[in-house]
N, C-alpha and C positions, 0 to 999 in steps of 0.2 A: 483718711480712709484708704485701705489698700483696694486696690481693683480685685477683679475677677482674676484677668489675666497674671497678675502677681501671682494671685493665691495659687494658681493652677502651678506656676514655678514653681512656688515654694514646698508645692504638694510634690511637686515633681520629684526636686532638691532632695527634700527628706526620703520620701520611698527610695532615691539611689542611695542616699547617704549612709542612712541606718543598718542594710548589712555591712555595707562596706568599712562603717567605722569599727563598726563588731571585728567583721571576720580581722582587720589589721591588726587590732589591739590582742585578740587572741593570739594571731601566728605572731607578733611581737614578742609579746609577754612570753608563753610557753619558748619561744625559741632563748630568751634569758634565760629562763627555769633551766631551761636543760646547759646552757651556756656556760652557767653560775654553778653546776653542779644540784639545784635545789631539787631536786627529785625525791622518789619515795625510795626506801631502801627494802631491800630483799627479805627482810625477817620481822619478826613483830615486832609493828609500829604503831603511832596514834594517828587515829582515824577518826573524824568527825561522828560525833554518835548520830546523827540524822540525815548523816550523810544517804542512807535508802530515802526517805522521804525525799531530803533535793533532789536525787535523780528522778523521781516519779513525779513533783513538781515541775521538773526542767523538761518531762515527757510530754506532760501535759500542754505547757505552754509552746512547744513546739508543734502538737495538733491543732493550739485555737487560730494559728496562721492557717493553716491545712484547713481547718472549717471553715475560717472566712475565703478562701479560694474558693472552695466549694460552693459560698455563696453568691460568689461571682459570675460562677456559672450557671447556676441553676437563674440568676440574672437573666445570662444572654438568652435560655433556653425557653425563659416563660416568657421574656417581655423584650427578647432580639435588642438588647439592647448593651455594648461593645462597654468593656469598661474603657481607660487609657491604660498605653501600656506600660509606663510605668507602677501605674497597681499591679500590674501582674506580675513584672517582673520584682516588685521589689518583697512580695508576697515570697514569691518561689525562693527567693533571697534568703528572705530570713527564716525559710523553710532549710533550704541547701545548707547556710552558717550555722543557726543554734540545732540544728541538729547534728550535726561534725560533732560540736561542746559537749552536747547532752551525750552522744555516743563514747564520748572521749572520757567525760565522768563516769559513766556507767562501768569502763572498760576498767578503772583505775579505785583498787581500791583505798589507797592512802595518797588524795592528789596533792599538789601543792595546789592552794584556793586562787591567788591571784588571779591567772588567765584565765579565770572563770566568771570572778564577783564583777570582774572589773567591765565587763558587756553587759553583765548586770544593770547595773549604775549607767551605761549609755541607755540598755534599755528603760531605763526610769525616768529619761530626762528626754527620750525620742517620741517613746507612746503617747505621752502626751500631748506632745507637740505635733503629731501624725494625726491626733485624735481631734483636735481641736480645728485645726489646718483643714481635715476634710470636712469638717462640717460647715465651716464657715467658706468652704469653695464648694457646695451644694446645698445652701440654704437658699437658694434662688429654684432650685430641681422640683420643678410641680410634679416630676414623675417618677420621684421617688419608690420606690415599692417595698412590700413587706420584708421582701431578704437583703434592703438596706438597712430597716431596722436591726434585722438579725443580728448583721456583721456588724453593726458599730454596739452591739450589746457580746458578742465575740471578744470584741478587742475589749472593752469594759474589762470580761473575763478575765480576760490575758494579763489583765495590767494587775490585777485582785494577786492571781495565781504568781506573779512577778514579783508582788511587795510580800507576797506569802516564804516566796523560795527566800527572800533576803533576808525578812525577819527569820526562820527559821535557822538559817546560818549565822546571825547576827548573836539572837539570843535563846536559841533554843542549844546551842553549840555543844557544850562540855565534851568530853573526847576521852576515847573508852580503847582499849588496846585489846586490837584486834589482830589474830595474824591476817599478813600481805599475801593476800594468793591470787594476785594477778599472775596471768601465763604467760606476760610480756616484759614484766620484769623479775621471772624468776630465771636464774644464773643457768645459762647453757649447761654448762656443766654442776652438779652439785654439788656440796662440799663435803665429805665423810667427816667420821667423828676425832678423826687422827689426824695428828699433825701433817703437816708438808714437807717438813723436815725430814728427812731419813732415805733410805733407797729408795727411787723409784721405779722398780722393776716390781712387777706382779705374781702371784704363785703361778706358775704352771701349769698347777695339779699332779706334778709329780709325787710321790711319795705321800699320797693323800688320799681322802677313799670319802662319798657322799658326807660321812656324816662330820668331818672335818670342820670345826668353824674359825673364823680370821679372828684371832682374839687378839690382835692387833689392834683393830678397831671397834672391839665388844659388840660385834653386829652375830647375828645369827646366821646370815647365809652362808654355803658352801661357797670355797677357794675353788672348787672346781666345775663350776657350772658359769653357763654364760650370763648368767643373774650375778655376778662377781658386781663387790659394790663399786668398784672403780679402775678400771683400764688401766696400763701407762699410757696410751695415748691419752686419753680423758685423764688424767693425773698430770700430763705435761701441758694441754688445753686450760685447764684448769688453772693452775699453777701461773700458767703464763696470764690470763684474764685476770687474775686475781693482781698480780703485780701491772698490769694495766688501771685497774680500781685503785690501787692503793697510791699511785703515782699520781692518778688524776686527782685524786681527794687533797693528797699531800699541794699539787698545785693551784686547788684552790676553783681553777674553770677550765674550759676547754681552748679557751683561745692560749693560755700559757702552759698547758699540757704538750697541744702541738707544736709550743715554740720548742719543745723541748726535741722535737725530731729535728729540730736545724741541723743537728750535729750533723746529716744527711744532704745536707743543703748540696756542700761540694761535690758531692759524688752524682748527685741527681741532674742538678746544672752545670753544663761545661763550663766551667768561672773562667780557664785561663784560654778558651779555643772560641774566637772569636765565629770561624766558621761554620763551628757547632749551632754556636747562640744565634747566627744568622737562619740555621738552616729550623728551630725551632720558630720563629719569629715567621718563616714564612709558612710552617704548618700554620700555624694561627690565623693566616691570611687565606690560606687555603679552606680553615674552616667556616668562617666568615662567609667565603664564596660560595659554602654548602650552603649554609644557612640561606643565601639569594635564592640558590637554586631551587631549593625544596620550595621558597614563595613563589617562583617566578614559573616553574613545571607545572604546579593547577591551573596558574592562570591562563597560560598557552593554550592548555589544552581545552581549556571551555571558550579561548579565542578561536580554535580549531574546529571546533563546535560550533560555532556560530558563523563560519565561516562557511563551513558546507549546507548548514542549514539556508545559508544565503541571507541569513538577520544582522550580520555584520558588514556586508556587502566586501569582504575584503578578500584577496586572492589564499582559497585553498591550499594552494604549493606551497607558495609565500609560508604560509603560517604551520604547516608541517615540516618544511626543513627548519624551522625556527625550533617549530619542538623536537627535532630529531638532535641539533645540536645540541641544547639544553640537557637531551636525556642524555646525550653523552658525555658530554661534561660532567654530570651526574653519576655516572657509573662508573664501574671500577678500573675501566678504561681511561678513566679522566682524574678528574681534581685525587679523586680516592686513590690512582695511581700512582699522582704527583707528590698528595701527600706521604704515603709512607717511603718514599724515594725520600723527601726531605729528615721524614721521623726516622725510618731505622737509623742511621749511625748517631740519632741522640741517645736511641733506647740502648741502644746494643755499648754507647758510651758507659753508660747510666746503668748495666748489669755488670759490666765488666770491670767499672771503678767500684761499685758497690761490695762486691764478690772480691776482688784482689786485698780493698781496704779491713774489710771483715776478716778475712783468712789472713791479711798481715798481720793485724792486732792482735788475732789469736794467738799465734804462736811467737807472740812477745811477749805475750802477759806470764807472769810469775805461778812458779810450782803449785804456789798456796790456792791459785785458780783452779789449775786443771786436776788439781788431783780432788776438788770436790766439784767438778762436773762429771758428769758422762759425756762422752767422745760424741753419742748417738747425740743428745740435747746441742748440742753446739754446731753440728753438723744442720742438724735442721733447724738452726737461726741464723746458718750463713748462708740456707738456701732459701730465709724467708725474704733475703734482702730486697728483693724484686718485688715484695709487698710494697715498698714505696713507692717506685716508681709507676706500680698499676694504680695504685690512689691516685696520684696525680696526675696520673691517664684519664683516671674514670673523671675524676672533678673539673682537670682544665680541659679536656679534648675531650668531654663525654656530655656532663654533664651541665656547663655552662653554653655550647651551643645546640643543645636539646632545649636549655629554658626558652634562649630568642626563639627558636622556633613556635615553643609553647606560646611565650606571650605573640609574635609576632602573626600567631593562627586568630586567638582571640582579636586583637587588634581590626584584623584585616576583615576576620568574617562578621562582629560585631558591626562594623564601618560597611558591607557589602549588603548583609542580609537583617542589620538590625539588631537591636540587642536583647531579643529573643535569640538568637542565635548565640550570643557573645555569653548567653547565661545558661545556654545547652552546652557550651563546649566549656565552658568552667565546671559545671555541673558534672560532668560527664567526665571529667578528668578527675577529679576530688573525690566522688565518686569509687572510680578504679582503679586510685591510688591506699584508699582508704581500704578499700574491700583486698587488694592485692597484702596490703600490711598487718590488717588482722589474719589470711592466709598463713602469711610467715610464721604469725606470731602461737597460731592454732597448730602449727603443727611441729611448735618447739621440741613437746614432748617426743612424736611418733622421730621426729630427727634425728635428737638424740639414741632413740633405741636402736635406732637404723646404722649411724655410726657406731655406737655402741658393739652390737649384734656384727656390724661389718668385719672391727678390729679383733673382734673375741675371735670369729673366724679364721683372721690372718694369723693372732699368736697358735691356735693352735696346731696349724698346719705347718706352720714353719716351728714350734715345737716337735713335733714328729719327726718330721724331715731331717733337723737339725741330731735329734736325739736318737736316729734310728737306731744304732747300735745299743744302745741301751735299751732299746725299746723291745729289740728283737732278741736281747739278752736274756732279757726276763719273762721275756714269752707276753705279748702286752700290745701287738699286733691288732687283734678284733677286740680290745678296749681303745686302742688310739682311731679305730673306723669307728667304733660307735660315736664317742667322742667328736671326732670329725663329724659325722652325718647329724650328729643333734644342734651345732653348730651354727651348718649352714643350713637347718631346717630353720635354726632363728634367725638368718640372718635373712634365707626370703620369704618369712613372715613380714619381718619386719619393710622391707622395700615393697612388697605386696600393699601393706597397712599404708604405706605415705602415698603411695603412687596412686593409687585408687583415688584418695583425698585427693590429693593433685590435680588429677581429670578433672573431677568434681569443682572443685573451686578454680578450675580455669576456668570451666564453662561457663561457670554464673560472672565471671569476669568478662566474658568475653559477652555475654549478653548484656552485660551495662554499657559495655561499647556499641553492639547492636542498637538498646535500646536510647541513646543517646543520637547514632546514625540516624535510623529511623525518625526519629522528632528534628532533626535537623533538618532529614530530606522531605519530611511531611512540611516543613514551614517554605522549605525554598518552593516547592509545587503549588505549595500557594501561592508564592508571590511570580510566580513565572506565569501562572493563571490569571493575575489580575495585572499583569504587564506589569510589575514592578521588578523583575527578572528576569534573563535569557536562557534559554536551554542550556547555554556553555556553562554560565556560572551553574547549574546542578551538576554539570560533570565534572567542574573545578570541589566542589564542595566535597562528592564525594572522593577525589584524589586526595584531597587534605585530610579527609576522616584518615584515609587508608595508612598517609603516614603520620598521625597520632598513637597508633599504636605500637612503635618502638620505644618512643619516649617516656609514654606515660608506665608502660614496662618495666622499663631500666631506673627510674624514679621510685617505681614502687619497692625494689630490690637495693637501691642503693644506701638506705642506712647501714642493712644489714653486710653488706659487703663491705664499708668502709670501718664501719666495725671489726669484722673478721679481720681486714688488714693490717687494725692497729692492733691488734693481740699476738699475730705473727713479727709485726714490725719490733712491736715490744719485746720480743728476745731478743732481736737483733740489737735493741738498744741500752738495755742491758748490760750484754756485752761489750758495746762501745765504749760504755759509760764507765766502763770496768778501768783503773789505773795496774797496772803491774806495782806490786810491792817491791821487787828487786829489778831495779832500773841504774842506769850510765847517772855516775854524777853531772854535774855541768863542766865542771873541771875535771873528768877522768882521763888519764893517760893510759897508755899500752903498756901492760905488765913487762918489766926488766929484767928475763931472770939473768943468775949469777950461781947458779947450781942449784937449786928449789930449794931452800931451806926454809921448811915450816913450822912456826909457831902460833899459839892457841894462846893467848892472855886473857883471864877470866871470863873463858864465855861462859854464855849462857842462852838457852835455847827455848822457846815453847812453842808450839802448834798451834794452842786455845786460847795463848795469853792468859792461860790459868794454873796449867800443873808444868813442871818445868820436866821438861825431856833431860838437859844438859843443864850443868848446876857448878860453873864458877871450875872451869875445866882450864888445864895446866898444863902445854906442854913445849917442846920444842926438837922436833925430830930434824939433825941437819942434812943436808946435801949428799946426796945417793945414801943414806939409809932409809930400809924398811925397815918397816914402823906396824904390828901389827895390834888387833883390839880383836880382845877376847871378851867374854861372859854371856852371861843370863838373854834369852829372846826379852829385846823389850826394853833391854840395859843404855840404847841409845848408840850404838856402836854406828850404823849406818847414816843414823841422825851426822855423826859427824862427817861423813864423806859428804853430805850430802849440803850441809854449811860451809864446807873447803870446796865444792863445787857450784860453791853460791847460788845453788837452787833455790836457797832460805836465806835472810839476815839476819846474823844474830842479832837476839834480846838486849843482849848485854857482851862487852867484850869486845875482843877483836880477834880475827884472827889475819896473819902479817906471811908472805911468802916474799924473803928476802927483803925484811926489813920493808914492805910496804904493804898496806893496806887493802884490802882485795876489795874493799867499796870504795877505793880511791882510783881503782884502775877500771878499766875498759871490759864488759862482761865477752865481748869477743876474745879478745886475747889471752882472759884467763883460762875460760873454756879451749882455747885452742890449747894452752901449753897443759890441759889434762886431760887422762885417758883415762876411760873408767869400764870396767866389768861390770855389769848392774848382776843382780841375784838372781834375776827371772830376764834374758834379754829379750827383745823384741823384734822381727826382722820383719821386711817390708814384704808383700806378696811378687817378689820377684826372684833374680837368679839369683845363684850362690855367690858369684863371682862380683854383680852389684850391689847387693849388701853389703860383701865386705871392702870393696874399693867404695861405699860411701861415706867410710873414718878420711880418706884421701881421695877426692875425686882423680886430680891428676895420676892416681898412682897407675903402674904400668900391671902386664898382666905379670912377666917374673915377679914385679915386688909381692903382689898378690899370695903369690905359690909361695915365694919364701918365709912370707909372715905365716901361711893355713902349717906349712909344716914344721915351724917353732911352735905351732899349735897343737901340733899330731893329729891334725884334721886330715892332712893334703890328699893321702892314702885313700880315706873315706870315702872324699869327696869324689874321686875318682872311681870309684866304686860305683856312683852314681848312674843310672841310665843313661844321663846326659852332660856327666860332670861338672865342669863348674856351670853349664849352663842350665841348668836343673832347678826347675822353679820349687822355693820353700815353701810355697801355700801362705794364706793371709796367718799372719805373725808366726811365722815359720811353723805352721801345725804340722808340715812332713817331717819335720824332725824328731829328733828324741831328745830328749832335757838335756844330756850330754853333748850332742853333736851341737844344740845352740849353744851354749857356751864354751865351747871351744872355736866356734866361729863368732861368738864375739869377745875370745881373744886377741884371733887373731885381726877383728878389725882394730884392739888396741895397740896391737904390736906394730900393722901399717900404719897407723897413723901418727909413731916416733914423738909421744908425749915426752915432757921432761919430769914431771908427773903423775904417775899411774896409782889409781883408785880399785882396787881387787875385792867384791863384794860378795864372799862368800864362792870364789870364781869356780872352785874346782868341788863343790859340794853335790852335783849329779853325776857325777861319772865313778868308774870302779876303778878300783886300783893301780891297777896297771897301765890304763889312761891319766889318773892320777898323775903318777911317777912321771909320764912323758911330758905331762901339760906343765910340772914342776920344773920339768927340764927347760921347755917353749919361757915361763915367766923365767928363769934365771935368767936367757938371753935378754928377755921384757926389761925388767928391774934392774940389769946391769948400769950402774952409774946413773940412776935414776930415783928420785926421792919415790918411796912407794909405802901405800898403806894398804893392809891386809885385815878385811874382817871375815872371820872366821871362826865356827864353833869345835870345827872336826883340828882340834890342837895340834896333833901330828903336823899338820900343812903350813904351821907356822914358827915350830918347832924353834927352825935355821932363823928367824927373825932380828934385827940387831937388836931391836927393842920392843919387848912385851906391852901394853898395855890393860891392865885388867879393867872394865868399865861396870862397876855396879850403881843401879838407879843414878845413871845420868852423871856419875863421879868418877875421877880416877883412884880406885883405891891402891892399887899395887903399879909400879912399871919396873921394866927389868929385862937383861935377857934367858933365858930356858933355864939357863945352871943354877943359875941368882934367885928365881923364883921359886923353884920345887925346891932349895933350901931355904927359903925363906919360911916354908912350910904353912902357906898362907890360902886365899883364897885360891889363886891358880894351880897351887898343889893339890887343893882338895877337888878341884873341875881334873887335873889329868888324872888323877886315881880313878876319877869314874870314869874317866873314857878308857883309859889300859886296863884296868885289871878288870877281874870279873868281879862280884860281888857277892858274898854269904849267902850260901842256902841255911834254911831253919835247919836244925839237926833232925833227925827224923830216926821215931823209933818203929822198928815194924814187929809184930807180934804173929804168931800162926796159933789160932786160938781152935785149930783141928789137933794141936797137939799141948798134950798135957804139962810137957816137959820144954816148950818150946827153944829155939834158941832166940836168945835175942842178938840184933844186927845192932851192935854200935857203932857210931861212928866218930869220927874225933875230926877236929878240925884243929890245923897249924896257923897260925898267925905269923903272919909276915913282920919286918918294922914298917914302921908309920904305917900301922891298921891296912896294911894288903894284905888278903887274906890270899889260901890256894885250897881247893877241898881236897881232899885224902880221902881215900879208897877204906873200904870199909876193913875192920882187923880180922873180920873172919874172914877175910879175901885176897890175905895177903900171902 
């Protein structure tokens, strides 16, 4: 026979046990679910068809705990008679737990069932055992009373409504496809009906009028209103979350997701500076010491307490300079001062490795990268790199001595005042964590519109600004103010809309703090009333309320922020991840030259790895000849400078500069031995004078002058307000098309290439700047292997060797004399550019008279089809 006193344990036992095994198995399971990736997905899914009934079943049996409470009181009230406290607490228990679950079901509409069913099945195997346990530890109670009966015909209830919820999910199941319109896991950003692919820049609303629709993406709304279906910010958000989802999915869980941020390992911890690693190792110890303090500062102060009250009999002084030092230690005077003396130079390590490493990579990586980025996108993924580093601020130095605190609060106030206490201040957390996350998640929507609404703002004001001359051109003024003012009417609509929420659900946050205080400081006044307490502990209790409220805070915001980091971190890594296509062999040497002599043996080229730009190309240009490539836009002619500058590797082929291979040599040295004109240059928002000494940094100031006026610049330049020191504006926009490529000949002239790449060099300038700049490249290309592409034929006229380039071929080569008697394709391109071209004949008639005359005209024929028009014969 078990005794009384058994049974009373064992009664005990179970009331602790049964929420406790719940609530683990729940935050277990669901923390797998989400680990494992097994969640519900964004779009229509299968969803349990009875799933409404189990939530209103699982409501239910979270009230028959609430009613038999109820009955416990209405106990004390009619017949003064205390239950133990274990029933109460283990009541409020499984009140606190199965309702988190039931809330958590309710909130989700397609869940995973495990961290649900599976408390289930405890419940099935506890109630009984609770049920049984307390009858047989009051079957001896002669004073039983009727709301005994009640509650054990309650829990009956409970257990009916329990095997009801299980059978109903068991075999009432079948699963019916429903859309997902949870507001918690619907995607921050949306996804439009258009691909991701393509430009990321949004209409402006330039050139565009209300009734305008994006047929881009077959939506109906206006390109020009702030209802635009998707931003470039939200398009780059978007874009970036999405390749976050699709990386984690590909990895299978979160734990091998994040291994994937190692790559960041190096940069974040000092691996190779020992006094780094020391100096972090003692923040740690520093924070440790917080975590004492914040225990050891309530307690003082309710020793301090009782010290003057004179119920601790111990000296007043004594026990205030005790807490006076504690609080400084405390403040930011102290540990907090010491610490970041220790953290800065890891942090400042940790942005400055991050930031150098990212901006090196970048500008190693291969053509085929940057020319399908934007500048803007890659700029702000090498200024998210500090999203790491704040991650693992927020989780080692935030977030982990926030928990000991947490548990350390429990522990102590459970241990001081009972575990009536230990299960208001869990209550009371879970609680304002919970209530803080559905916040977040309630005002996904107003958020987004707010961002939204913010960025519509900023494009169109810096549209304006940027585009004023156009703006003012076409008279378009008091349409870019209205514009603007409709704007930012949405934009503080919309901050109006969240902020107001905001208030609102702070407050009711702040009253579940209240109303937790409250029932804490109501139980300690009782026990300090019945001598089971001292005044000090109620002023220690409420110092520890006061700092729960940072943590429980920062907990309820920190999914969301660690989130947010990994979507930022995620271009960063991206990038990382990124290989350059055109990299140093393992075995590259330094280019050898021997006079440049260039040959082309069957390449071949393509962009898409689909349509071929260059097609099995032939050539061999030797030592100081230019070499120039005419034809068609589009014929590939650039594509070749652009393979000889091994921006690209060829498909196929090779191409060999003095009998060596240009993937066998060193991409430094081959780049250095060539000088290239690009078609459109580009100049830095600096002077005149350091643009073009950045082809030669050593270079002096005469070399400078003497390369700008083999350029026919020098003159110009001095012209300037401030001559060479005369800032060219960001990519030289103070210039004129002409003036920059003449100054970026002349940074090809200083910088004495063996080599020289001529793209189109002299095609913005007139004439007679022509003719000089023709003069500047003789000096250039003197003794020097040079290739020239160009449309305007005249400019290559003098070339030793033609090359005509149609669809990616060489059809004709030669030089000028050889080709227009060849009477071929290049013959047929210089007719069109020298001569004029056949007007129709034209008869004109004067049908005021009867007898008119008529105007003939005749037209003379040149050879080889150059025509000239001749003057009409009545005219002559």
């Amino acid at each position: 026979m078990i005794g009384d006193e058994q049974l009373s344990w064992l009664l005990c036992s179970l009331h602790y046990a049964y929420p406790v095994i719940s609530f683990l198995y729940f935050a277990v399971a669901s923390s797998i679910s989400i680990c494992t990736l097994q969640t519900t997905a964004t779009d229509a899914t299968t969803v349990h068809a009875r799933r409404t009934a189990i939530v209103w079943l699982y409501a239910a049996f979270v009230l028959c705990f609430l009613a038999q409470l109820l009955t416990k009181l209405a106990t004390i009230a009619s017949h003064d008679v205390w239950p133990t406290q274990d029933t109460i607490i283990g009541l409020l228990s499984c009140i606190l737990v199965f309702g988190i679950q039931q809330n958590s079901l309710s909130s989700t509409a397609s869940p995973v069932w495990y961290p649900y069913y599976g408390p289930w099945l405890i419940a099935i195997a506890m109630e009984p055992a609770v049920f049984v346990t307390e009858i047989l530890a009051h079957n001896k109670d002669t004073a039983r009373s009727d709301w005994y009966t009640v509650s054990l015909a309650i829990a009956v209830l409970r257990f009916v409504i329990l095997l009801a919820m299980v059978l109903a999910f068991l075999f009432l199941g079948g699963y019916a496809n429903e859309m997902a319109t949870d507001e918690e896991r619907t995607l921050l950003l949306p996804k439009p009906d258009h691909s991701s692919d393509g430009d990321c820049s949004a209409d402006s609303g330039y050139g565009t009028n209300t009734e305008t629709t994006n047929t881009e993406a077959n939506n109906t709304e206006t390109v020009n209103s702030p209802s635009d279906p998707e931003s470039p910010w939200e398009r780059q958000e978007r874009i970036a979350r999405e390749q976050m989802e699709k990386r984690l999915k590909s990895e299978g869980s979160w734990f091998a997701y994040i291994k994937g941020f190692m790559v960041f390992f190096p940069y974040v911890w000092p691996v190779n500076n020992r006094r780094l690693q020391a100096n972090a190792v003692l923040v740690g110890v520093c924070l440790l010491a917080g975590n004492a303090l914040n225990f050891l500062i309530p307690r003082q102060l309710g020793a301090v307490m009782d010290s003057l009250s004179g119920f601790s009999g111990q000296n007043p002084w004594v026990q205030v300079m005790i807490f006076a030092g504690l609080r400084l230690l405390a403040s930011e005077a102290g540990l907090s001062l010491v610490r970041q003396f220790f953290w800065l130079p890891v942090e400042y390590y940790s942005q400055e490795a991050i930031s150098t490493a990212a901006y090196s990579h970048v500008m190693n990586l291969s053509s085929e990268f940057h020319d399908s980025k934007s500048s803007s996108d890659l700029i702000v993924a090498i200024s998210h790199g500090t999203s790491i580093s704040n991650m693992l601020e927020s989780l080692c130095f935030r977030a982990i001595p926030m928990m000991i605190d947490l548990v350390v609060a429990f522990s102590y106030l459970s241990s001081k005042f009972g575990a009536y206490e230990g299960f208001i201040t869990v209550a009371t957390g879970l609680a304002f964590i919970q209530a803080a996350a559905r916040m977040i998640a309630g005002f996904q929507n107003r958020r987004k519109k707010m961002v939204k609404a913010y960025f519509e703002e900023h494009y169109v004001r810096q549209a304006g600004i940027q585009g004023w001359h156009t703006v003012s051109a076409f008279n378009q003024v008091p349409y870019e103010e209205e514009r603007y003012g409709v704007a930012v009417s949405n934009s503080v609509t919309a901050i109006k809309s969240i902020y107001v929420g905001y208030l609102l659900r702070q407050a009711l946050q702040y009253l579940i703090l209240l109303a937790g205080l409250l029932a804490g400081a109501f139980l300690a006044v009782y026990q300090i009333t019945n001598g089971q307490a001292t005044p000090g502990d109620f002023f220690m209790l409420l110092t520890y309320w006061s700092q729960l409220t940072g943590p429980l805070q920062f907990f309820s915001s920190l999914g969301r922020s660690i989130s947010q980091d990994l979507v930022h971190a995620e271009r960063l890594l991206e990038v990382m991840l990124t290989k350059p296509t055109v990299m140093d062999r393992p075995d590259a040497k330094p280019l050898k030259l021997n006079g440049g002599q260039v040959e082309l043996r069957d390449v071949s080229f393509s962009y898409d790895k689909k349509k071929d730009i260059l097609k099995s190309v032939n050539m061999c240009v030797p030592s100081g000849t230019t070499a120039a490539f005419v034809g068609a836009t589009g014929a590939g002619k650039s594509t070749i400078l652009k393979v000889l500058d091994r921006f690209y590797d060829v498909s196929g082929g090779s191409i060999l500069i003095d009998g060596q291979d240009i993937r066998d040599v060193t991409l430094s040295s081959l780049r250095q031995s060539i000088g290239i004109v690009p078609q459109a240059p580009i100049l830095f928002d600096d002077t005149v004078i350091n643009n073009i000494r950045y082809a030669r940094l050593t270079a002096t100031d005469e070399e400078i002058y003497a390369a700008c006026k083999a350029a026919a610049i020098h003159e110009q330049i001095m012209g300037f307000t401030d001559g060479y020191q005369t800032r060219v504006g960001e990519r030289g926009v103070k210039l004129s098309g002409g003036e920059l490529q003449r100054i970026a000949i002349a940074r090809a002239i200083l910088k004495r290439p063996d080599i020289v790449l001529l793209d189109e060099a002299t095609s913005s300038v007139d004439t007679d700047t022509e003719q000089k700049i023709q003069d500047g490249l003789q000096i250039l290309c003197e003794g020097r292997t040079t290739f020239i592409v160009a449309h305007r034929l005249s400019t290559v006229m003098n070339a030793d060797v033609i090359f005509v380039v149609a669809d990616g071929e060489i059809v004709e080569h030669g030089n000028h004399e050889d080709l227009i008697a060849k009477d071929g394709k290049y013959a047929e391109l210089w007719s069109k550019q020298i001569f004029v071209k056949p007007k129709e004949a034209k008869v004109e008639s004067d049908n005021k008279k009867k007898t008119g005359d008529d105007a003939n005209e005749q037209v003379t024929k040149t050879p080889k089809g150059h025509r000239r028009e001749v003057e009409s014969s009545n005219n002559r």
